[in-house]
N, C-alpha and C positions, 0 to 999 in steps of 0.2 A: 619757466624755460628749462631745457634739456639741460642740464650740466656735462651731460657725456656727448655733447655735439663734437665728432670729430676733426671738427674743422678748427671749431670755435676753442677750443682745450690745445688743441696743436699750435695754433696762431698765435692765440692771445696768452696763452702760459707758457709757450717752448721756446716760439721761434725769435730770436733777440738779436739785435743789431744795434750797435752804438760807435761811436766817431768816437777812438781813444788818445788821438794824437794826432801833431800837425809837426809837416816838414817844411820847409823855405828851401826850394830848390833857386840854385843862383846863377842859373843856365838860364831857365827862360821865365825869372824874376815871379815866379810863381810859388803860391803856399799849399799844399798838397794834405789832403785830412785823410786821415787812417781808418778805414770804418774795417770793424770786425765784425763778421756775424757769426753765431753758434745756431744748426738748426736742433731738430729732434733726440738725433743721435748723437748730439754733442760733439760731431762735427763742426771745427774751427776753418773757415778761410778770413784773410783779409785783402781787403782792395784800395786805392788809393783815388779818390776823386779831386778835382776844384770844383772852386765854388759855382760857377760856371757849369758845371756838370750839374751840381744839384739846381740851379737856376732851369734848365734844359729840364730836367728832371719835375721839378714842378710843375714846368707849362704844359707836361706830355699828358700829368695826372689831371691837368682841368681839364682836358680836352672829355676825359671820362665822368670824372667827379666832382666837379663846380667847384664851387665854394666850402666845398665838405671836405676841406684839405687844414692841415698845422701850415700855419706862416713862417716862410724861411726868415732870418734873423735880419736886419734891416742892410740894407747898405753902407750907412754910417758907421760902421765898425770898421770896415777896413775898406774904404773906397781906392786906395793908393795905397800900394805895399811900403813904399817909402812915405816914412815921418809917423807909419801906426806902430802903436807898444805894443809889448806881449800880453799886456791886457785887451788892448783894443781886440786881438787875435784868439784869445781865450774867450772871449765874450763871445766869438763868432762860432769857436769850436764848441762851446753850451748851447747855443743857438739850434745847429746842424743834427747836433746829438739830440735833442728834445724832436725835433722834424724826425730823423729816421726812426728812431723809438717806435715815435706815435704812428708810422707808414706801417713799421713791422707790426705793431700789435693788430691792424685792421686784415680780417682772411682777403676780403674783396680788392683790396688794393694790393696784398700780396700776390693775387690772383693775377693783375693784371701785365700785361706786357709790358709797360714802359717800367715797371719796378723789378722783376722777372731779370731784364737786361742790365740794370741799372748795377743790382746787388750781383750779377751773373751766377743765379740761382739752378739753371739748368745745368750749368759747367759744373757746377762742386755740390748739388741737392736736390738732383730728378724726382727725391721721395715728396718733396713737398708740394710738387708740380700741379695747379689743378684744372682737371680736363676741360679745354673751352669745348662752345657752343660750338658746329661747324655749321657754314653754309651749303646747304645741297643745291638750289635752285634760288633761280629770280625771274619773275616778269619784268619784260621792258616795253617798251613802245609806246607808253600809256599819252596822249596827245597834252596833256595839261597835268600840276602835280596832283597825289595821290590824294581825297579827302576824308574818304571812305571808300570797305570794303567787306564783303561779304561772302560767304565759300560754305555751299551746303556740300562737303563730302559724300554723301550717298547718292544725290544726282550729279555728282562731278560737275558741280555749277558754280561760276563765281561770278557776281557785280562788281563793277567797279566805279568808284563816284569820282571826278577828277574835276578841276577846278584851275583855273589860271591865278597863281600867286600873285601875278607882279599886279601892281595898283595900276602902273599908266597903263601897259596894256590892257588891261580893264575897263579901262576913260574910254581908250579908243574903240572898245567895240562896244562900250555902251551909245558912243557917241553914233559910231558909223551903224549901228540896229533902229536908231531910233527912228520912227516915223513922221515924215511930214502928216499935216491934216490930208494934201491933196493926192496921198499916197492909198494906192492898195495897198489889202492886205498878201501876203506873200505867206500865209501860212504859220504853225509854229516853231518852223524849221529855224537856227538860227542862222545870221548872215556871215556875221563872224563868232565864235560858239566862245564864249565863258568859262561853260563847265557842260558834261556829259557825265552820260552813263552808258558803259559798257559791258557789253554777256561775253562770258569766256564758257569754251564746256570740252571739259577731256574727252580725248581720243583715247580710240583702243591703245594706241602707243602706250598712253600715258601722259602725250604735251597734252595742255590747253590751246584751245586755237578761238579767237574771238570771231564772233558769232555776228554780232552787231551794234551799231552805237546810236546814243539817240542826243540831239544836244542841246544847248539853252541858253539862251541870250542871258542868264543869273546864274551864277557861282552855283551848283551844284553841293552842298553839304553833307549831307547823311540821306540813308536810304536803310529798308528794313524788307527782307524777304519774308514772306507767308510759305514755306514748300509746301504745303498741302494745299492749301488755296490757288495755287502760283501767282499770287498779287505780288507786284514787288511795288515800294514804296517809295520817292526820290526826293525830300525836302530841299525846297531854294532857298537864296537867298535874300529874296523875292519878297516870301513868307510863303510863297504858292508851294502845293503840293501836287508832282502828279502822280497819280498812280496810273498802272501797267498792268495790263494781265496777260502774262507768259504762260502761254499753256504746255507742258511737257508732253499732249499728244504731237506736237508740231514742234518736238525735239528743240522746243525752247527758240527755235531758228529767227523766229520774230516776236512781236507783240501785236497781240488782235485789237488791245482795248486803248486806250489813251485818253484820259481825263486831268486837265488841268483844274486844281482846286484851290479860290483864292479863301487861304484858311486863317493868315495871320498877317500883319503889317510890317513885320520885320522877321530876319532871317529863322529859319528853324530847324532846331537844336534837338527835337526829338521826335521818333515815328514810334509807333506801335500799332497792329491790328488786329483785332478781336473776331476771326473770321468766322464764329459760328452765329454772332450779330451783326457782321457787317459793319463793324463800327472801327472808327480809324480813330486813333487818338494820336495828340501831336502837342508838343511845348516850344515857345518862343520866344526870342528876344524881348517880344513885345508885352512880356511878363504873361503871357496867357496858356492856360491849359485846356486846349477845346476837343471836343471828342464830335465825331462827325458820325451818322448814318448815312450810310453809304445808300442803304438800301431802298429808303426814302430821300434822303437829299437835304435833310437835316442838320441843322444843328442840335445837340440833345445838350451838350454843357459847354460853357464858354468861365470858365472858372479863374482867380487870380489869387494864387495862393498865398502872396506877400506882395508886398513892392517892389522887389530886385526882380530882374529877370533870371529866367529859368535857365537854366544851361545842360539837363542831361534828362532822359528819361528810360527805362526801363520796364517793359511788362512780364508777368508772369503768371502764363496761365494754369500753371500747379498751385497757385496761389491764388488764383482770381485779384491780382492786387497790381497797382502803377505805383514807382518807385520815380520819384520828381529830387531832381536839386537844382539849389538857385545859385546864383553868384553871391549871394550872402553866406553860403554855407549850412544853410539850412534843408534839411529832408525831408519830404512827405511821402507816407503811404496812404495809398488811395486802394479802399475795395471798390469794385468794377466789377458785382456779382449786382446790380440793381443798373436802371438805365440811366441816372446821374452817379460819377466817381464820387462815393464819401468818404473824405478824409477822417482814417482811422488815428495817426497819429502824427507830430512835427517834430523831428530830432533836431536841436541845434547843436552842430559839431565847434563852435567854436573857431572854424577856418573859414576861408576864403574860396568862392569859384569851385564847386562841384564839380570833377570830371569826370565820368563813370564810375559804371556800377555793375557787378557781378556777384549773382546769387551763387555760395554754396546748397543747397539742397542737402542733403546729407546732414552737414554741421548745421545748418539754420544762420549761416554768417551774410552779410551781407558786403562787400566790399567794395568803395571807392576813394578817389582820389582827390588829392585840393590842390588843385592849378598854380594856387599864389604860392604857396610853401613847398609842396609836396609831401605832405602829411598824411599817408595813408590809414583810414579807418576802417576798421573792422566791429562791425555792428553785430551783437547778435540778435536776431528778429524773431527768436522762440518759434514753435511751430508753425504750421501753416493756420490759420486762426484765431492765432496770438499775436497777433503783429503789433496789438497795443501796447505789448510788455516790451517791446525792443528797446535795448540800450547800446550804449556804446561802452564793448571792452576791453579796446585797442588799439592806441597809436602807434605806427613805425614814421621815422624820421627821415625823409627820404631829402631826393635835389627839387629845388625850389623849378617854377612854371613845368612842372608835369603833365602830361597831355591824354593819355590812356593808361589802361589799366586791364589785365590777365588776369585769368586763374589755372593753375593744373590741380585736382582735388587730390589726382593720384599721387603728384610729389609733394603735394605741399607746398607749392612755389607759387608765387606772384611777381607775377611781371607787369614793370611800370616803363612805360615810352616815355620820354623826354623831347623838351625843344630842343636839344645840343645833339640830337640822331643819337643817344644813346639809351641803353634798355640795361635798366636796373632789374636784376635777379635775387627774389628774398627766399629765406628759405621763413616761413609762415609759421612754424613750429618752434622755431628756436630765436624769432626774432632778430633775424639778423641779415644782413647782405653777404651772398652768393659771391655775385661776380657781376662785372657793369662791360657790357655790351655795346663793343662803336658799331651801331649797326647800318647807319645811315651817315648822310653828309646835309642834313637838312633836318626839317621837325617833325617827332614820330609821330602818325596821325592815327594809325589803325594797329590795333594788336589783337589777334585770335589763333589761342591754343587749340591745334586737334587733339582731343585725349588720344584718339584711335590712333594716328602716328607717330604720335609724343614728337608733334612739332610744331614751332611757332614761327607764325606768319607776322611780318612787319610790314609796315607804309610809310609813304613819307612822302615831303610837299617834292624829294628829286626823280618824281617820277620810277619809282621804282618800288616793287612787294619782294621781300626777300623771305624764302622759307630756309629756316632753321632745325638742323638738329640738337636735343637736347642732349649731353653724357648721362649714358646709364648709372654712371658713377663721376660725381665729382672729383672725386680722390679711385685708389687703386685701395681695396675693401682689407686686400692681405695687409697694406702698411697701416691704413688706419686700428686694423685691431689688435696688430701689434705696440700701436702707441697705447690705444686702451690700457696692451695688460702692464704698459710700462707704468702709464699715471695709476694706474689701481696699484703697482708692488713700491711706486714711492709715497703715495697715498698712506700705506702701510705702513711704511719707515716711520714719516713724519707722523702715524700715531703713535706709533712705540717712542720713539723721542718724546712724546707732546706725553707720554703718561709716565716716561721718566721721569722727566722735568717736576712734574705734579708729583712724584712721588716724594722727591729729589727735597722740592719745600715743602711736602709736609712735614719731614722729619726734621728741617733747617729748624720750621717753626716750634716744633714737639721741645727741641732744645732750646729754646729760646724763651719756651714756656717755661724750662725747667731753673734756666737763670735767673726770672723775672717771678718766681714764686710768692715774693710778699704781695705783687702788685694782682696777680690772680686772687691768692685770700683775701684780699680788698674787696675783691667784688661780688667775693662769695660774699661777704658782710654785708653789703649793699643788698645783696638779694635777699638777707637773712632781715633786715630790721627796719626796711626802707619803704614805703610802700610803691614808690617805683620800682617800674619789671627791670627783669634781669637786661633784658634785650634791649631796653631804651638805656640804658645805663653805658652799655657796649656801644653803640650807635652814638651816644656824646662826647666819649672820651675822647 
């Protein structure tokens, strides 16, 4: 890890905050703690909170960062101002003090707004301020929440897969779809729709404007675009799959083809398509990894990698290779260079519930997420080739039920969606959190970085995609390198002290020698007559 991360040297070595003292105001029967904070420049303010404020103060921080919080001191110290000692009340001021401590020493919590306000950091230390995320744009109107989504930027094209959260309304249109025997058929249109998939396509403006929707008596899951093919892929919940063929001569405006594909018996969790075979590969609930020909109508593999069910899948065809994870926690790599996928290798990471997966190319990293912890892995999977050698050479420790998972290669950054609508920001190089992102008001379902606009796109079950600007700079580049040269000139000091010091005792010692003279000749003797070494002799005494 970087040691000169300027975030990471400015936060966790400079910036310090601790509760020195407590008053008993006898006006409105309240006890008032003294917090000082010193930032960079050794800039002093002090502020005056209750306990009640930091109580406020914690709930604002879960609302970002779960359970990855210091626990404030218990209640039992001073539940009633009247009848507690000045111990009870000292206990609570050790308590408060160990809480902000551990707040100031994290960047990412410093980063955020509700500690921002809390400390009034903007008021007395704009230098330490670090640049959020803005929102530029959002889609709305989307008819059911978000489940999936897909945005090929060069044809200004986006899918969108949408899905009815609530369970009873779900009963209800399963109920009110279903068919008697003595019924027609009425087609595949739904009667009341579940889940859909909808085409968005930019205008010269620059809005998108939705195009057309198509809808499904089954929750609508994930979906996978071919651009060069114009296949686009829709997995149910069903297990059925349909594919679409959107042709871009006919400006995308409809779909010519429609094929429903009953592929698996429970819902599915991954698509891929190999469009120069015609072959559709897909993972499921139903523990199966089956790959289909399209072009005869085939099955070619119906594979079960383990016992758990499957939960992510990933193809990549600079690799010729399928990247599978289960709810066990376990990985497989599949070549898909022969007409059955053979499993080249099985990673077990040790976690629980696989959620995505993102190839570096470049590095050879592979990355994803574990739903149960949120434990992010970083695999490295050696060249294209070498996939047998892949290992695992990196945990970050993120918020537990994680849902998606980003990369940007050019910053370094991984971004992870959360069930709580927020989005964890790492920086990948230096192992650490950024900033955490209230992005939504529901669970993040879909995360995709554009390199090209260096911006990210979020989902969620509230019916809404928001895009995101990232800061060019987290920090402002002049203050941070002016902290540099400040930790590089006290870096300096404390050597010159530290070779003082050293110099300081050898000479203590040299005199010490000089007092203790018989007991030296001693052990010249010992090394003279003795057939024990000199150095074991030293080492017993």
């Amino acid at each position: 890890m970087d040691s000169k991360s300027p975030i990471s040297v400015y936060f966790s070595n400079n910036n310090q905050a601790s509760v020195i003292s407590f008053r008993n105001d006898p006006n409105d029967d309240a006890i008032y703690y003294m917090i000082q904070v010193k930032n960079k420049t050794s800039d002093v303010w002090q502020l005056e909170k209750r306990f009640s404020q930091f109580e406020d103060l914690a709930k604002k921080l879960k609302v970002l960062f779960g359970e990855q919080l210091p626990s404030l001191p218990k209640k039992k110290y001073v539940t009633f101002l009247v009848g507690k000692t000045p111990e009870d009340i000292e206990k609570r001021k050790a308590g408060l003090d160990e809480f902000i401590q551990n707040l100031a020493s994290r960047p990412e919590v410093v980063a955020s707004e509700p500690l921002k306000q809390f400390l009034e950091i903007e008021k007395n230390a704009k230098e330490i301020i670090v640049n959020p995320p803005k929102q530029i744009f959002e889609f709305k109107g989307f008819l059911h929440g978000i489940r999936d989504f897909t945005i090929s930027s060069e044809q200004g094209l986006m899918f969108v897969i949408t899905s009815d959260c609530s369970v009873i309304n779900r009963l209800d249109a399963y109920l009110t779809n279903m068919k008697a025997p003595w019924e027609s058929e009425k087609g595949d249109q739904a009667l009341i729709p579940v889940g859909c998939v909808e085409c968005w396509l930019q205008q010269e403006s620059g809005e998108f404007s939705r195009l057309w929707v198509k809808m499904y008596n089954s929750q609508a899951i994930t979906c996978y675009w071919d651009a060069a093919a114009s296949v686009l892929l829709v997995g149910l919940d069903s297990g059925s799959i349909n594919y679409l063929y959107v042709p871009e001569k006919e400006g995308f405006k409809k779909f010519t083809e429609s094929l429903e594909i009953e592929q698996h018996t429970d819902r599915v969790m991954g698509l891929y398509y190999d469009s120069k075979r015609k072959y559709l590969h897909s993972i499921s609930k139903d523990r199966k990894y089956r790959v289909l020909n399209l072009r005869k109508g085939e099955l070619v593999a119906d594979i079960e990698p383990d016992q758990y069910e499957l939960t992510c899948l990933l193809g990549s065809e600079e690799r010729k290779k399928t990247f599978v994870g289960d709810r066990h926690g376990e990985i497989f790599i599949y070549d898909i260079t022969k007409k059955r996928p053979k499993l080249v290798i099985k990673i077990p990471t040790n976690q629980l519930f696989i959620r995505g997966f993102f190839i570096d190319n470049q590095r050879n990293y592979l990355f994803s997420i574990s739903h149960e912890n949120g434990v992010i892995l970083i695999i490295d999977i050696q060249l294209p080739g070498r996939e047998q050698y892949s290992k695992e050479v990196a945990q970050l420790n993120g918020k537990s039920k994680s849902r998606e998972i980003g990369w940007s290669a050019k910053r370094g950054e991984i971004y992870v969606g959360n069930i709580d609508g927020t989005v964890t920001i790492w920086d990948a190089r230096k192992s650490q959190q950024l900033y955490v992102l209230k992005a939504h008001d529901s669970d993040i379902t879909k995360l995709q970085w554009l390199d090209a606009d260096q911006t990210l796109l979020t989902a969620a079950k509230d019916k809404v995609i928001k895009v995101w600007s990232m800061p060019q700079h987290w920090r402002d580049p002049k203050i941070v390198e002016k902290e540099i040269e400040q930790d590089q000139q006290q870096a300096k000091q404390q050597n010159v002290e530290q070779q003082y010091k050293k110099a300081q005792q050898l000479f203590d010692q040299g005199s010490q020698d000089d007092d203790e003279d018989d007991m030296a000749v001693w052990h010249k003797d010992q090394q003279r007559h003795s057939d024990t070494k000199y150095e074991d002799i030293v080492e017993l005494k």
